[in-house]
C-alpha positions in Angstrom: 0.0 0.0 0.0 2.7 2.4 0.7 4.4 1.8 -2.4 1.0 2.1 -4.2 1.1 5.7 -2.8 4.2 6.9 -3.1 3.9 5.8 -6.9 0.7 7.5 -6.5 2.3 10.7 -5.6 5.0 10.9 -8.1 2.6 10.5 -10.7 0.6 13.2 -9.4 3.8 15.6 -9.1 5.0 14.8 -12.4 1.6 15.7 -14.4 1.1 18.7 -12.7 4.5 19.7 -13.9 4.0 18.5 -17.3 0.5 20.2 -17.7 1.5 23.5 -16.0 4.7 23.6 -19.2 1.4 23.0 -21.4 -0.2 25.7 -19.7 3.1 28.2 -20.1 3.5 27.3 -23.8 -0.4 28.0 -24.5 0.0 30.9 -22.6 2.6 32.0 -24.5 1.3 31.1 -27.4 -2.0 33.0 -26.9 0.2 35.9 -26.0 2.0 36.0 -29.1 -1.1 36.2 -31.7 -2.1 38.8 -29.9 1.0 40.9 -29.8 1.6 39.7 -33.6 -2.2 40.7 -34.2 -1.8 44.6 -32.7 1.7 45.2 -34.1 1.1 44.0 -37.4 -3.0 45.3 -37.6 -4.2 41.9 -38.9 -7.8 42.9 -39.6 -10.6 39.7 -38.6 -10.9 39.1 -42.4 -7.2 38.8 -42.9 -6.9 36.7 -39.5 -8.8 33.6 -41.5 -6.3 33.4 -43.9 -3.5 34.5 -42.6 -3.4 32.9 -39.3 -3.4 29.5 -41.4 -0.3 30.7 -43.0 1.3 31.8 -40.1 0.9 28.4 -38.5 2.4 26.2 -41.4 5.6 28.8 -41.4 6.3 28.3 -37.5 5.9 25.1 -37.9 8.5 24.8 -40.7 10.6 27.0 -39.0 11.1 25.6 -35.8 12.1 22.1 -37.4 14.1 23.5 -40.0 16.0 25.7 -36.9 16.2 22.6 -34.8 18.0 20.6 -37.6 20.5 24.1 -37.5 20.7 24.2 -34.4 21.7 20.6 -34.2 24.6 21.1 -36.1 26.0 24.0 -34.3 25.6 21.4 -30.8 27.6 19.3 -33.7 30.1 21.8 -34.1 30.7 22.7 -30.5 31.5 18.8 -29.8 34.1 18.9 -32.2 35.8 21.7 -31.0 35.4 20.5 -27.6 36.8 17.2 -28.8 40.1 19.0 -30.2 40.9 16.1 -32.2 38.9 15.9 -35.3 39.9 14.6 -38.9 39.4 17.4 -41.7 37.0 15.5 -43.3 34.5 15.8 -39.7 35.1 19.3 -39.9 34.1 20.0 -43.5 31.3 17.5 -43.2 29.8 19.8 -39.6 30.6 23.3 -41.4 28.9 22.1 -44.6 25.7 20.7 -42.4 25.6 23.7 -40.8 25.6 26.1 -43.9 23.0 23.9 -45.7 20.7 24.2 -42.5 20.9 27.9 -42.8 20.0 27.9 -46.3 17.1 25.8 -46.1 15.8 28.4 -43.5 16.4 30.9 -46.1 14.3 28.8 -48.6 11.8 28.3 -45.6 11.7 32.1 -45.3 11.2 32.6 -49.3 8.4 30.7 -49.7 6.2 31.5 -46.8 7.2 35.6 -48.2 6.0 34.6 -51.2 2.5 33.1 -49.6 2.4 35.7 -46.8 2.3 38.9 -49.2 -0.9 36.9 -50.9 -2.8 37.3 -47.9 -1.4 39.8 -46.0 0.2 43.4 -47.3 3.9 44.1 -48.1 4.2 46.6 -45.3 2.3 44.0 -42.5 4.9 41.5 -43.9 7.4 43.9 -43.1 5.2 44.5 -39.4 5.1 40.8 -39.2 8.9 40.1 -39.0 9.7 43.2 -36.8 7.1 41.7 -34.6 8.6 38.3 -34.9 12.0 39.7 -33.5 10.4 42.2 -31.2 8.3 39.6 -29.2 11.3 36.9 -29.1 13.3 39.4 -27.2 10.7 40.8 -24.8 9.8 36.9 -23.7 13.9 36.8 -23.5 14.0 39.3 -21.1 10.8 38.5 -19.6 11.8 35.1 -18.4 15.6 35.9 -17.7 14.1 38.8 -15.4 11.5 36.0 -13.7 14.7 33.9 -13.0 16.4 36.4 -10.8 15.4 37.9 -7.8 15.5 41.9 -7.6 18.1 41.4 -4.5 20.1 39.3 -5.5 23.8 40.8 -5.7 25.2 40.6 -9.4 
């Protein structure tokens, strides 16, 4: 019975954590189409179109960053390594350029949808707000991780 409970209780702890990072990244989420909605001025009759947009070029976005991202870690472990053959180096430099360029690609072709639904100047809002609302949720959870007295 005890173990029944303990297991029990670690079951309990551990979904509460996993829903309240659900509950941050909808929060987040929600947070972002609004500030992306005011900074841009997506009108309701642009919102039905280009909200559908919008959601297939995060999408694509994040995975094609992730695969970028995974060769820089790649990178980093060679250099940490010291000891690598030429040919590992050329092969993680080359990863990593092609990653970038398919995020370039990734960025042509959702320009080339967005300005279909969306004007060239809220394009031009959109990416602004893109970079403006990364930063403020940088700052906004580096500034909730440290404690106004602490000593720096």
């Amino acid at each position: 019975m005890k173990r029944f409970l303990t297991l029990f209780f670690v079951l309990l702890i551990s979904s509460t954590a996993v829903f309240a990072a659900c509950d941050i990244h909808e929060k987040v989420k929600a947070e972002k189409i609004a500030y992306i909605t005011d900074a841009v001025g997506i009108t309701s009759e642009e919102a039905v179109v280009f909200w559908p947009v919008y959601n297939e070029w995060w999408s694509e976005m994040r995975s094609t960053h992730g695969r970028t991202q995974k060769s820089l870690r790649t990178i980093k472990d060679l250099v940490d390594r010291k000891i690598s053959s030429e040919r590992e180096c050329e092969k993680a430099v080359e990863d990593y350029i092609l990653n970038y360029e398919r995020e370039s690609e990734v960025m042509r072709k959702y320009y080339e949808k967005f300005i279909k639904v969306i004007s060239i100047e809220k394009v031009l809002k959109l990416y602004k707000a893109e970079e403006d609302f990364r930063i403020m949720m940088i700052r906004k959870f580096r500034d909730r991780d440290i404690p106004e007295n602490r000593v720096r």
